[in-house]
C-alpha positions in Angstrom: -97.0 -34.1 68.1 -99.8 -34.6 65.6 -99.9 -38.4 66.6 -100.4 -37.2 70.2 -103.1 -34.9 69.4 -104.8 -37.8 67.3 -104.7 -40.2 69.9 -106.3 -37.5 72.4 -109.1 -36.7 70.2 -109.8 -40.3 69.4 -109.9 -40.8 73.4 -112.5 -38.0 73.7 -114.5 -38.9 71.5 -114.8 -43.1 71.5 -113.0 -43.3 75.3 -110.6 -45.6 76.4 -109.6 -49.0 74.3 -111.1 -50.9 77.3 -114.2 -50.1 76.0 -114.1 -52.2 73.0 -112.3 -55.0 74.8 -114.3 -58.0 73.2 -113.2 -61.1 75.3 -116.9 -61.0 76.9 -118.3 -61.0 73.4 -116.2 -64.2 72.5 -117.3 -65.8 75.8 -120.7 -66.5 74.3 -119.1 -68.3 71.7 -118.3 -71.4 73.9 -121.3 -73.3 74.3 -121.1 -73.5 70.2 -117.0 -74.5 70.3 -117.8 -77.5 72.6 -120.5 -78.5 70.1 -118.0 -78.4 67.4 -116.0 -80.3 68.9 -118.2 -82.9 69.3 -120.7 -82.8 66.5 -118.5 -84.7 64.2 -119.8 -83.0 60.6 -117.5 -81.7 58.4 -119.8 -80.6 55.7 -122.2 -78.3 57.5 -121.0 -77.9 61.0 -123.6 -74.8 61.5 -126.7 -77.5 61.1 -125.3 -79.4 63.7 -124.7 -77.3 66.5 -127.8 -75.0 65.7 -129.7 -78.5 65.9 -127.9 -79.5 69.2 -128.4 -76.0 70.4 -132.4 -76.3 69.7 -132.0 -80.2 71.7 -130.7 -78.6 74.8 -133.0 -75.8 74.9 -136.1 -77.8 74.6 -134.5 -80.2 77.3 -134.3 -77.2 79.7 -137.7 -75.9 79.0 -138.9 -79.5 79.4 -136.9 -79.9 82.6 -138.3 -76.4 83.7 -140.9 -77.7 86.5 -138.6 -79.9 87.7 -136.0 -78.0 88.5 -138.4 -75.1 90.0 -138.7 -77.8 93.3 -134.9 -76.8 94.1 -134.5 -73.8 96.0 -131.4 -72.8 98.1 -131.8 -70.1 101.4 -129.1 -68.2 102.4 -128.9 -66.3 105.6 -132.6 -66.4 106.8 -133.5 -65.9 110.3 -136.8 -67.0 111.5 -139.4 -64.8 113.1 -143.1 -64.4 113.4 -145.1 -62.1 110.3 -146.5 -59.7 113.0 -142.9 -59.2 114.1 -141.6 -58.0 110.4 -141.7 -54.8 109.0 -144.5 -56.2 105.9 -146.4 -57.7 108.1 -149.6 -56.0 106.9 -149.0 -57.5 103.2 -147.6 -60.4 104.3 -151.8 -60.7 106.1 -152.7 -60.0 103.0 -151.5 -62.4 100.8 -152.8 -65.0 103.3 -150.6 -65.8 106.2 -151.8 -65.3 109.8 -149.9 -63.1 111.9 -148.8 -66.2 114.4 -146.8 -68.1 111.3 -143.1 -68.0 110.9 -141.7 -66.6 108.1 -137.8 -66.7 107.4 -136.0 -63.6 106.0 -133.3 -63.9 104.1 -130.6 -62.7 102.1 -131.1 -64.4 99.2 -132.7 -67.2 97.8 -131.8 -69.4 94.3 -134.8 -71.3 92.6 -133.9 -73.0 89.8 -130.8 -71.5 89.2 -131.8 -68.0 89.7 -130.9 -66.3 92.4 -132.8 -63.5 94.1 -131.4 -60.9 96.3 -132.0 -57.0 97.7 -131.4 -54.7 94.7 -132.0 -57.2 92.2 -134.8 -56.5 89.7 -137.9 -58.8 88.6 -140.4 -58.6 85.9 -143.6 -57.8 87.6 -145.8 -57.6 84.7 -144.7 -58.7 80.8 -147.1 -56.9 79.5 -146.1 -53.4 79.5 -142.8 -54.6 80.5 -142.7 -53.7 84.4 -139.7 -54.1 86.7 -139.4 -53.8 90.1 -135.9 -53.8 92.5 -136.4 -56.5 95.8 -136.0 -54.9 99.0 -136.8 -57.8 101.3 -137.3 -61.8 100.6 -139.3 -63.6 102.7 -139.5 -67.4 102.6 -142.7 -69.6 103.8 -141.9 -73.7 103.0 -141.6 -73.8 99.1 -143.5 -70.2 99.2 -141.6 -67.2 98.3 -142.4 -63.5 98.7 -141.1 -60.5 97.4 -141.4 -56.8 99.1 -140.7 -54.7 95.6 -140.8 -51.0 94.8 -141.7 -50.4 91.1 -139.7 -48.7 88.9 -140.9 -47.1 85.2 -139.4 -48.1 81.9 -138.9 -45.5 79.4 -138.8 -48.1 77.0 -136.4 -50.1 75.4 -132.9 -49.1 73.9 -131.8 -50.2 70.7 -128.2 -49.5 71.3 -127.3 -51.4 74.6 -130.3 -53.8 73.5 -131.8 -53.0 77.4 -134.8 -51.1 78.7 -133.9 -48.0 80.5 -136.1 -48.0 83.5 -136.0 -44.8 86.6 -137.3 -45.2 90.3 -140.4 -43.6 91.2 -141.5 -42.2 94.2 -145.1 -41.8 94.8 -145.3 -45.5 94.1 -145.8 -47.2 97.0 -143.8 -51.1 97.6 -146.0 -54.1 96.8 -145.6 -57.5 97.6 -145.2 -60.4 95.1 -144.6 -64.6 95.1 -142.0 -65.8 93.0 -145.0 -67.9 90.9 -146.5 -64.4 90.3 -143.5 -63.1 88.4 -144.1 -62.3 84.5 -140.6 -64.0 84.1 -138.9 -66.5 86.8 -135.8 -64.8 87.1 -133.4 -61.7 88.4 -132.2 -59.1 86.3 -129.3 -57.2 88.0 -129.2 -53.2 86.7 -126.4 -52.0 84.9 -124.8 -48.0 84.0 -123.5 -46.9 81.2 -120.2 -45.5 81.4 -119.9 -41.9 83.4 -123.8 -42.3 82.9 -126.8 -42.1 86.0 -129.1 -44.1 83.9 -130.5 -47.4 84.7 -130.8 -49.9 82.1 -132.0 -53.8 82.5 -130.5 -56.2 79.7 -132.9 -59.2 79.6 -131.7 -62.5 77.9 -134.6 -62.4 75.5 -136.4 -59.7 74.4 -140.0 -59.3 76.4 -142.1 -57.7 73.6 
């Protein structure tokens, strides 16, 4: 009896094992197990793969404005600006009424993929996110209808920042080479928690 009532208090307070399930954790690890499989130094195998790991980071950053050419539509349909439901920002950001436009569902540049309920970094300075409503596509031109959201700040614990939707702000428009950071950040709960938090890959100040 006394080890039922221990494993019921130990569920009420730290929740279910699940929670500390750590196979996501040890994911990470497997960029640095191919490299030591292949780094061939049995003296200081940490030198090697950080120095690999430094090789193919600077690659990518180098190889960034190449690979921001590639960009994959998915279910756009073509109509005129004065026929969406932006059109007036749309005007504003410089396209005539008469020009077609595609709206889609999502859209990947580079890699990063862009969708309806998605958040982007709107300005790095404070930091300031922003969820997508609607994508709208233009050639290599992409625009974003967003609602801002405020951050609280950032959390130490889950290593996010905890942002909350606010009303009287009223939806903007912004191109994908606008962004404060080229890429989505899809929002995450806590669990048995309302509150939104945003886990970034790096931190943004």
């Amino acid at each position: 009896m006394k080890s039922i009532n221990k494993r019921i208090a130990f569920f009420n307070r730290y929740g279910p094992l699940f929670k500390y399930w750590c196979a996501r954790y040890e994911g990470r690890h497997k960029l640095f197990s191919q490299y030591g499989a292949v780094c061939c130094n049995f003296i200081n195998p940490p030198k090697s793969m950080a120095q690999m790991h430094q090789m193919s980071t600077l690659a990518g950053h180098l190889n960034g404005t190449l690979r921001q050419e590639d960009m994959e539509v998915s279910g756009s349909i073509e109509v005129l600006v004065e026929a969406t439901d932006h059109q007036v920002m749309l005007i504003a950001s410089g396209l005539h009424a008469e020009t077609e436009v595609e709206v889609v569902d999502s859209v990947k540049i580079a890699g990063d993929e862009y969708r309806p309920g998605n958040f982007v970094l709107t300005d790095a300075a404070q930091p300031t996110f922003a969820i997508i409503q609607r994508v709208y596509v233009r050639g290599k031109d992409v625009y974003f209808i967003v609602q801002p959201w405020s951050t609280l700040g950032f959390v130490d614990r889950f290593c996010a920042y905890e942002v909350i939707p606010v009303a009287v702000l009223a939806p903007l428009i912004r191109q994908h080479k606008d962004l404060g950071s080229h890429r989505s950040f899809a929002p995450w709960n806590p669990w048995k928690s309302r509150r939104t938090f945003i886990a970034p890959r790096t931190l943004i100040f």
